[in-house]
N, C-alpha and C positions, 0 to 999 in steps of 0.2 A: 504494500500500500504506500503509496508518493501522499506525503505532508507537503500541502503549498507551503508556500513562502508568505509570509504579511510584506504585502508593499505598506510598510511604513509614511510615506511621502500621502499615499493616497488616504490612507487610516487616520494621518493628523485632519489633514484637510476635511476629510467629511466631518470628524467630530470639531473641529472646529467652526465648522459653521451651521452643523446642529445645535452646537452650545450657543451661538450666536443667537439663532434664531428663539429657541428656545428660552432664553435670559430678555429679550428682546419681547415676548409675548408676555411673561408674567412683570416687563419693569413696571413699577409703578411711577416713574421721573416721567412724566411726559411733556414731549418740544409741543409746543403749540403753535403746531401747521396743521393744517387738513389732512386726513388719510389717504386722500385723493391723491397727493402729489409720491407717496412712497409708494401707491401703486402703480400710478405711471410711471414710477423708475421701476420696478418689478417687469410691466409688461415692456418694456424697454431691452432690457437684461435681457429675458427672456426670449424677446425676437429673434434678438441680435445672435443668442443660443442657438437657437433654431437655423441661422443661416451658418453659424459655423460647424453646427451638426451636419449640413448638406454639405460640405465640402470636406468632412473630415471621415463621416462616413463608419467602417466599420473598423478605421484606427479608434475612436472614440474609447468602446467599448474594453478595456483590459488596464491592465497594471502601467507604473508610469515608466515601464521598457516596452519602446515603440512596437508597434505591432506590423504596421506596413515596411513593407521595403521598398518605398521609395519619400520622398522629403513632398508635402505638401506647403509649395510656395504660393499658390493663386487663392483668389475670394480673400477672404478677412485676413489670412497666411501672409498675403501681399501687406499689410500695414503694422502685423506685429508677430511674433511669433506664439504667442500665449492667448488668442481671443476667447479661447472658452474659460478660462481662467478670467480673463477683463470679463466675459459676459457673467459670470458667478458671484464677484466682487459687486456687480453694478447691482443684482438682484439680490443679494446680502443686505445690503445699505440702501435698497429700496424697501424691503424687510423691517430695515429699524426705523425708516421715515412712516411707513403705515402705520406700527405701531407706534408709534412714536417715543421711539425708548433714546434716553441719551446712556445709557449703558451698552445699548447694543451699539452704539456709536463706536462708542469706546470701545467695546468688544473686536468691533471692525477693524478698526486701527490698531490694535493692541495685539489681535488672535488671528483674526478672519484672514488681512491682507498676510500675513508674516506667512500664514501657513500655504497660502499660493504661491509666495517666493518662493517659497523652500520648494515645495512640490516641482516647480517652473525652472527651477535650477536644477536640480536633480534630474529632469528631462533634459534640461540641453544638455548635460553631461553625458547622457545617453545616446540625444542624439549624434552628437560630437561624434561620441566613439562608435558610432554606428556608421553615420554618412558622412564625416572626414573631411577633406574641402570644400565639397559641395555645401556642410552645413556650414563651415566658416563662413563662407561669401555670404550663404542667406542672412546668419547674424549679424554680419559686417553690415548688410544696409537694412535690416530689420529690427525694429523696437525688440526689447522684452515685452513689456504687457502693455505698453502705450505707443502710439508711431513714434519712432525718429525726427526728432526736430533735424532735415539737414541744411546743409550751410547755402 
């Protein structure tokens, strides 16, 4: 009998932003905006998921060692390399705007974004050593989780 492996990178991340959302629903600190507007960042996030699900496809699905053998540069791939990661962050902190938690703020900042780093680092490490020049060049002119300001 084969014992997986815990992808670690992938385990912080979901529980951190379970914990988010969750801490986020019971705060009692509430910002005083409309609920209205954290769901418009939710279905925002969420879109924005949805198109980088079409282009990432059935890489999506598995541990954070790449599943495809080939580099997805086109669609959302074209402005960063991390967009479902950006689209998760956006739907987090549209999360803490509905409820309106300033802990889950904080939580965001503190837990939520730290643990997509890591996860998003961890990946380029992989992809590195997986696609070798090829993924140099792509991160040369490509954002981590936000586009490239270039000169």
């Amino acid at each position: 009998m084969r014992l997986s492996k815990v992808d670690s990178p992938s385990l912080f991340m979901v529980l951190s932003f379970t914990t988010n959302i969750l801490i986020s629903f019971f705060d009692p600190n509430v910002i005083p905006i409309p609920r209205e507007i954290g769901l418009a960042v939710v279905v925002l996030g969420s879109t924005f998921f949805v198109y980088v699900l079409l282009h990432l496809r059935s890489g999506f699905f598995g541990e954070t060692e790449p599943k495809l053998n080939f580099l997805i540069t086109e669609g959302p791939y074209k402005f960063c390399r991390h967009p479902q990661y950006l689209s998760f962050t956006v739907m987090i902190f549209g999360f803490d705007l509905m409820f309106r938690s300033v802990v889950g703020i904080v939580l965001t900042l503190a837990l939520s974004i730290p643990s997509v780093v890591y996860r998003a680092s961890v990946e380029d490490r992989l992809l590195k050593r997986k696609f070798g020049k090829e993924w140099e060049e792509y991160a040369d002119r490509v954002g981590f989780l936000l586009p490239k300001l270039r000169k």
